[in-house]
C-alpha positions as CSV (number, residue, x, y, z in Angstrom):
1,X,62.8,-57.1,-48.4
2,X,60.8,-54.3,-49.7
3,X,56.9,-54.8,-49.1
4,X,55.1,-56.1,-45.5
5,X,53.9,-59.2,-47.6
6,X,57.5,-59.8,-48.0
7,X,57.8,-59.0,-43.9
8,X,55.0,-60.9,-42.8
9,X,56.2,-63.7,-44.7
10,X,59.4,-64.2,-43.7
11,X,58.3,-63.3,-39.9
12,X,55.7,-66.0,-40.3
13,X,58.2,-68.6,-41.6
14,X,61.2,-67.7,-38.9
15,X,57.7,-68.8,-36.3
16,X,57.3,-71.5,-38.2
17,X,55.4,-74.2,-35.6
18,X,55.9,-71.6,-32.9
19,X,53.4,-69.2,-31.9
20,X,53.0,-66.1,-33.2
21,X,49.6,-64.6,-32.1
22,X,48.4,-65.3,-28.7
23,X,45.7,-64.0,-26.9
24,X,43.3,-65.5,-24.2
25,X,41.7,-67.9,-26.5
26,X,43.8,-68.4,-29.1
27,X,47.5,-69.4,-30.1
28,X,48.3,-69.2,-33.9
29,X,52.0,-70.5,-35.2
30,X,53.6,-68.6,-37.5
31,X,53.1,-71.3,-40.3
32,X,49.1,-70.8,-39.3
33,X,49.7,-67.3,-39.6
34,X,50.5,-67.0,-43.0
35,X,47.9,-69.8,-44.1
36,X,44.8,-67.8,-42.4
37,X,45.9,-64.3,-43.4
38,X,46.2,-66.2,-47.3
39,X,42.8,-67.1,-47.0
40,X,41.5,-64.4,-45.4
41,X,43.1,-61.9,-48.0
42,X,41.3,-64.5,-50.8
43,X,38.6,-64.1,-49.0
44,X,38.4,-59.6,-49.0
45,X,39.4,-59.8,-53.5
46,X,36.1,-62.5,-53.8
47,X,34.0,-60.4,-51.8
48,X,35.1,-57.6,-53.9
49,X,38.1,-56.1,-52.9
50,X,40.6,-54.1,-55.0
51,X,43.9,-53.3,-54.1
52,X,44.4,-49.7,-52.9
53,X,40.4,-50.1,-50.9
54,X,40.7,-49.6,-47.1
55,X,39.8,-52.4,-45.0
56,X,38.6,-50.4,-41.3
57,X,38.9,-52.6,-38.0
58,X,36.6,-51.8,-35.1
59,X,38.2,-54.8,-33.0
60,X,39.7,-55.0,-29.7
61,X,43.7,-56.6,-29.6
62,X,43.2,-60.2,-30.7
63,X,45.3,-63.0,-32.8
64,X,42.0,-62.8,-35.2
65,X,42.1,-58.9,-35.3
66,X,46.0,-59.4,-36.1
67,X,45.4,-62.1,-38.9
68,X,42.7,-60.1,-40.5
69,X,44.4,-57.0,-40.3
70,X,47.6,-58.4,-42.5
71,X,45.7,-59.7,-44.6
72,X,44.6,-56.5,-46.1
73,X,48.1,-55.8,-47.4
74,X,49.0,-59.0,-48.1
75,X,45.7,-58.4,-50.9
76,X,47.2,-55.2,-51.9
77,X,44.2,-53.3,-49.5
78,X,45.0,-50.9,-47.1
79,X,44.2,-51.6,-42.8
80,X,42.9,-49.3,-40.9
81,X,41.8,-49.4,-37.4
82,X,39.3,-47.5,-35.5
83,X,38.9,-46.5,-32.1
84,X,36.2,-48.8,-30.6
85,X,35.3,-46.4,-28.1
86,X,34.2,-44.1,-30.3
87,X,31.0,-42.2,-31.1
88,X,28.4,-44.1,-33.7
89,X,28.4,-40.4,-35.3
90,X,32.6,-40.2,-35.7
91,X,33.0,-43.9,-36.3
92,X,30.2,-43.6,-39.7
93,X,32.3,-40.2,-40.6
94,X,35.4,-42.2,-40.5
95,X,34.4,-44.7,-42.0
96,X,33.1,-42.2,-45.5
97,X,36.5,-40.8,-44.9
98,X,38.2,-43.3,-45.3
99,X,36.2,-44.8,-48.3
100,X,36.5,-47.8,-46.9
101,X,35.2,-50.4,-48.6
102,X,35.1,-53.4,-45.8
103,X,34.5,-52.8,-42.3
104,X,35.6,-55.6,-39.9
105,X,34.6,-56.2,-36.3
106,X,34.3,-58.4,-33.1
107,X,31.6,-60.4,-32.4
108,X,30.6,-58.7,-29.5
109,X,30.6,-55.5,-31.3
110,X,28.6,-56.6,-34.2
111,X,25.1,-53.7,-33.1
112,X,27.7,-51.2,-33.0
113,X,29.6,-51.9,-36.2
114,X,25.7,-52.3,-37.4
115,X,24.9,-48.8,-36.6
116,X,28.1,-47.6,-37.5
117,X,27.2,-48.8,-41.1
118,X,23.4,-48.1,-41.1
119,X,24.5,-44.4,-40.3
120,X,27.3,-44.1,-42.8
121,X,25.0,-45.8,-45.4
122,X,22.1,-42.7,-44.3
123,X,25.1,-40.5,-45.8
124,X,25.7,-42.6,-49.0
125,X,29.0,-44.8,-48.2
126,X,28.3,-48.7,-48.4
127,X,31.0,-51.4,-47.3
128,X,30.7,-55.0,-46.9
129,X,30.3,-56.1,-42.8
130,X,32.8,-58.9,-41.5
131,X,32.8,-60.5,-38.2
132,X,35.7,-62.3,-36.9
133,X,33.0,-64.6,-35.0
134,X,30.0,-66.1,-36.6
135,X,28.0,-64.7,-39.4
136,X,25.6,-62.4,-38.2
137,X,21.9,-60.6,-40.5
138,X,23.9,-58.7,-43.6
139,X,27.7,-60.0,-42.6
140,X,30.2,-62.4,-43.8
141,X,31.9,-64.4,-40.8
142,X,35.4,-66.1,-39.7
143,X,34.3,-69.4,-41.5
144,X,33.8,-68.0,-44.4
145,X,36.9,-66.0,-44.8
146,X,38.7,-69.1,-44.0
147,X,36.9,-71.0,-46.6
148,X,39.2,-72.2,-49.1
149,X,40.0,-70.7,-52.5
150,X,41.1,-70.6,-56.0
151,X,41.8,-66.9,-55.9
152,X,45.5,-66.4,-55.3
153,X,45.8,-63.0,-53.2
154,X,49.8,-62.8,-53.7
155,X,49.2,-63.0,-57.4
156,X,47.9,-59.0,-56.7
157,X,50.6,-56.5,-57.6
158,X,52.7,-55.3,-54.6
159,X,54.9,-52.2,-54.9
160,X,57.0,-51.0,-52.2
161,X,55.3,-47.1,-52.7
162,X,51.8,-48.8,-52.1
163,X,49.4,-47.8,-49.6
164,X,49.5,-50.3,-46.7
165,X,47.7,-48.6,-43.6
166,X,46.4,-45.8,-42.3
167,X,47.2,-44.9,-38.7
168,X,44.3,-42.5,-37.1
169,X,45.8,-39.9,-34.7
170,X,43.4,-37.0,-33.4
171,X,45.7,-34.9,-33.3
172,X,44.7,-31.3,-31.2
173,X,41.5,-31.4,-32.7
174,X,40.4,-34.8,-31.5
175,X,39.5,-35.6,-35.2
176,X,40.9,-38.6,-36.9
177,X,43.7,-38.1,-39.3
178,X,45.3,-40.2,-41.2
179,X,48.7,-41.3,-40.4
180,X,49.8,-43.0,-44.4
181,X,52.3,-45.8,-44.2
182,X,53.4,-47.4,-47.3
183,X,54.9,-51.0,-47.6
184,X,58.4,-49.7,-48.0
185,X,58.1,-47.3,-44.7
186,X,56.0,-49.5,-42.9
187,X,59.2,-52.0,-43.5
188,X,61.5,-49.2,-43.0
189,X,60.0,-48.4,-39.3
190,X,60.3,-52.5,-38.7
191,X,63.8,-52.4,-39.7
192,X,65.0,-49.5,-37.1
Protein backbone atom coordinates (compact mmCIF):
# COMPACT_ATOMS: atom_id res chain seq x y z
CA UNK A 1 0.00 0.00 0.00
CA UNK A 2 1.74 2.98 -1.16
CA UNK A 3 -0.78 6.00 -1.91
CA UNK A 4 -4.05 7.16 0.47
CA UNK A 5 -6.23 6.09 -2.57
CA UNK A 6 -4.83 2.83 -1.99
CA UNK A 7 -5.61 3.50 2.08
CA UNK A 8 -8.92 4.84 1.67
CA UNK A 9 -9.77 2.09 -0.35
CA UNK A 10 -9.00 -0.74 1.45
CA UNK A 11 -10.25 1.18 4.83
CA UNK A 12 -13.52 1.72 2.91
CA UNK A 13 -13.83 -1.91 1.94
CA UNK A 14 -12.68 -3.53 5.49
CA UNK A 15 -16.20 -1.03 6.56
CA UNK A 16 -17.83 -2.44 4.00
CA UNK A 17 -21.86 -2.11 5.18
CA UNK A 18 -20.60 -0.71 8.45
CA UNK A 19 -20.36 2.83 9.16
CA UNK A 20 -17.55 4.76 8.57
CA UNK A 21 -18.49 8.44 8.85
CA UNK A 22 -20.89 9.48 11.49
CA UNK A 23 -21.92 12.69 12.59
CA UNK A 24 -25.27 14.15 13.96
CA UNK A 25 -27.07 13.82 10.73
CA UNK A 26 -25.50 11.45 8.89
CA UNK A 27 -24.02 7.80 8.84
CA UNK A 28 -22.05 6.72 5.74
CA UNK A 29 -20.75 2.81 5.38
CA UNK A 30 -17.55 2.27 4.20
CA UNK A 31 -18.86 0.80 0.80
CA UNK A 32 -20.89 4.51 0.61
CA UNK A 33 -17.72 5.95 1.40
CA UNK A 34 -15.81 5.00 -1.41
CA UNK A 35 -18.83 5.40 -3.87
CA UNK A 36 -19.45 9.30 -2.88
CA UNK A 37 -15.74 10.28 -2.54
CA UNK A 38 -15.58 8.47 -6.54
CA UNK A 39 -18.11 10.74 -7.56
CA UNK A 40 -17.26 13.50 -5.78
CA UNK A 41 -13.54 13.32 -7.04
CA UNK A 42 -15.38 12.97 -10.82
CA UNK A 43 -17.01 15.62 -9.92
CA UNK A 44 -13.60 18.29 -8.82
CA UNK A 45 -11.59 16.78 -12.72
CA UNK A 46 -15.17 17.92 -14.73
CA UNK A 47 -15.36 21.09 -13.07
CA UNK A 48 -11.78 21.54 -13.89
CA UNK A 49 -9.52 20.06 -11.62
CA UNK A 50 -5.91 18.89 -12.34
CA UNK A 51 -4.07 16.74 -10.25
CA UNK A 52 -1.39 18.56 -8.11
CA UNK A 53 -4.40 21.85 -7.66
CA UNK A 54 -5.31 22.34 -3.95
CA UNK A 55 -8.80 21.81 -2.94
CA UNK A 56 -9.26 24.33 0.51
CA UNK A 57 -12.01 23.28 3.07
CA UNK A 58 -13.62 25.94 5.23
CA UNK A 59 -16.06 23.25 6.94
CA UNK A 60 -16.75 22.29 10.33
CA UNK A 61 -16.05 18.14 11.29
CA UNK A 62 -18.67 16.35 9.22
CA UNK A 63 -19.06 12.79 7.33
CA UNK A 64 -19.62 15.27 4.08
CA UNK A 65 -16.44 17.38 4.98
CA UNK A 66 -14.60 13.86 5.42
CA UNK A 67 -15.98 12.51 1.97
CA UNK A 68 -15.15 15.56 0.11
CA UNK A 69 -11.93 16.00 1.65
CA UNK A 70 -10.60 12.33 0.31
CA UNK A 71 -11.83 12.91 -2.55
CA UNK A 72 -9.22 15.43 -3.51
CA UNK A 73 -6.49 12.80 -3.41
CA UNK A 74 -8.30 10.17 -4.54
CA UNK A 75 -8.44 12.84 -8.01
CA UNK A 76 -4.80 13.29 -7.70
CA UNK A 77 -5.60 17.10 -5.97
CA UNK A 78 -4.28 18.14 -2.92
CA UNK A 79 -6.91 18.92 0.59
CA UNK A 80 -6.38 21.49 2.52
CA UNK A 81 -8.41 22.80 5.36
CA UNK A 82 -8.84 26.12 6.80
CA UNK A 83 -9.49 27.49 10.07
CA UNK A 84 -13.24 28.57 9.92
CA UNK A 85 -12.71 30.91 12.53
CA UNK A 86 -10.56 32.90 10.77
CA UNK A 87 -10.36 36.43 9.50
CA UNK A 88 -12.12 37.15 5.84
CA UNK A 89 -8.66 39.05 5.24
CA UNK A 90 -6.25 35.73 6.34
CA UNK A 91 -8.71 33.23 4.99
CA UNK A 92 -8.59 35.29 1.04
CA UNK A 93 -4.61 35.37 1.73
CA UNK A 94 -4.67 31.74 2.30
CA UNK A 95 -6.52 30.88 -0.07
CA UNK A 96 -3.89 32.96 -3.06
CA UNK A 97 -1.29 31.04 -1.01
CA UNK A 98 -2.31 28.19 -1.53
CA UNK A 99 -3.34 28.56 -5.20
CA UNK A 100 -6.06 26.85 -4.62
CA UNK A 101 -8.07 26.17 -7.21
CA UNK A 102 -11.55 24.96 -5.49
CA UNK A 103 -12.70 26.25 -2.29
CA UNK A 104 -15.28 24.00 -0.42
CA UNK A 105 -17.66 24.93 2.43
CA UNK A 106 -20.73 24.32 4.72
CA UNK A 107 -23.89 25.46 4.00
CA UNK A 108 -24.13 27.63 6.82
CA UNK A 109 -20.94 29.26 5.90
CA UNK A 110 -21.68 29.82 2.33
CA UNK A 111 -21.54 34.50 2.94
CA UNK A 112 -18.32 33.83 4.53
CA UNK A 113 -16.73 31.47 2.01
CA UNK A 114 -18.45 34.25 -0.44
CA UNK A 115 -16.48 37.02 0.91
CA UNK A 116 -13.59 35.02 1.42
CA UNK A 117 -13.66 34.53 -2.45
CA UNK A 118 -14.93 38.05 -3.47
CA UNK A 119 -11.74 39.33 -1.54
CA UNK A 120 -9.23 36.94 -2.89
CA UNK A 121 -10.68 37.53 -6.32
CA UNK A 122 -10.08 41.78 -5.47
CA UNK A 123 -6.31 40.44 -5.40
CA UNK A 124 -6.47 38.29 -8.61
CA UNK A 125 -6.91 34.41 -7.40
CA UNK A 126 -10.27 32.83 -8.79
CA UNK A 127 -11.46 29.22 -7.58
CA UNK A 128 -14.50 27.45 -8.21
CA UNK A 129 -17.18 27.67 -4.82
CA UNK A 130 -18.71 24.23 -3.59
CA UNK A 131 -21.15 23.75 -0.96
CA UNK A 132 -21.69 20.53 0.65
CA UNK A 133 -25.49 21.62 1.05
CA UNK A 134 -27.55 23.03 -1.74
CA UNK A 135 -26.38 25.06 -4.61
CA UNK A 136 -26.20 28.49 -3.71
CA UNK A 137 -25.69 32.23 -6.51
CA UNK A 138 -22.05 31.27 -8.23
CA UNK A 139 -21.56 27.58 -6.47
CA UNK A 140 -21.81 24.09 -7.37
CA UNK A 141 -23.65 21.97 -4.62
CA UNK A 142 -23.71 18.24 -2.91
CA UNK A 143 -26.14 17.00 -5.72
CA UNK A 144 -24.22 17.89 -8.17
CA UNK A 145 -20.98 16.44 -7.07
CA UNK A 146 -22.80 13.31 -6.57
CA UNK A 147 -24.23 13.36 -9.93
CA UNK A 148 -23.08 10.45 -11.83
CA UNK A 149 -20.18 10.26 -14.28
CA UNK A 150 -18.32 8.99 -17.15
CA UNK A 151 -15.04 10.54 -15.98
CA UNK A 152 -13.11 7.91 -14.12
CA UNK A 153 -11.11 9.83 -11.21
CA UNK A 154 -8.81 6.64 -10.37
CA UNK A 155 -7.83 6.50 -14.01
CA UNK A 156 -5.58 9.90 -12.79
CA UNK A 157 -1.90 9.04 -12.17
CA UNK A 158 -1.11 8.47 -8.40
CA UNK A 159 2.49 8.31 -7.21
CA UNK A 160 3.41 7.69 -3.82
CA UNK A 161 5.88 11.21 -3.90
CA UNK A 162 2.57 13.14 -4.86
CA UNK A 163 1.31 15.98 -3.00
CA UNK A 164 -1.79 14.87 -0.96
CA UNK A 165 -2.47 17.64 1.72
CA UNK A 166 -1.39 20.52 3.21
CA UNK A 167 -1.68 20.73 6.95
CA UNK A 168 -1.84 24.76 8.12
CA UNK A 169 -0.02 25.30 11.46
CA UNK A 170 0.61 29.02 12.62
CA UNK A 171 3.40 28.39 13.99
CA UNK A 172 4.87 31.46 16.47
CA UNK A 173 3.78 33.86 14.05
CA UNK A 174 0.22 32.93 13.92
CA UNK A 175 0.49 32.78 10.10
CA UNK A 176 -0.53 29.74 8.22
CA UNK A 177 2.13 27.42 7.00
CA UNK A 178 2.03 24.66 5.25
CA UNK A 179 2.51 21.42 6.81
CA UNK A 180 3.27 19.06 3.10
CA UNK A 181 2.22 15.40 3.31
CA UNK A 182 2.64 13.23 0.37
CA UNK A 183 0.68 10.01 -0.27
CA UNK A 184 3.58 7.84 0.78
CA UNK A 185 4.06 9.82 4.32
CA UNK A 186 0.55 10.51 4.76
CA UNK A 187 0.40 6.34 4.62
CA UNK A 188 3.57 6.12 6.44
CA UNK A 189 2.07 8.33 9.55
CA UNK A 190 -1.27 5.82 9.22
CA UNK A 191 0.93 2.92 9.43
CA UNK A 192 2.80 3.95 12.93
Amino acid sequence: MQTLRQLYERACRWRGKLDFFVDEHERVSGATAWQSSGLIAASLVRHGMSPGERVAFLCKPSARHALAWFAAPLAGGVSCSMHIRETPDRLAETLRWLEARVLVHDPDLAELASEVLARAAAAGHRALKISLGDAGSGSVGWSDLLAKSNHDPLSVPVERDSLAAIILSSGSTGRPKGVIHTHRTLVENAKA
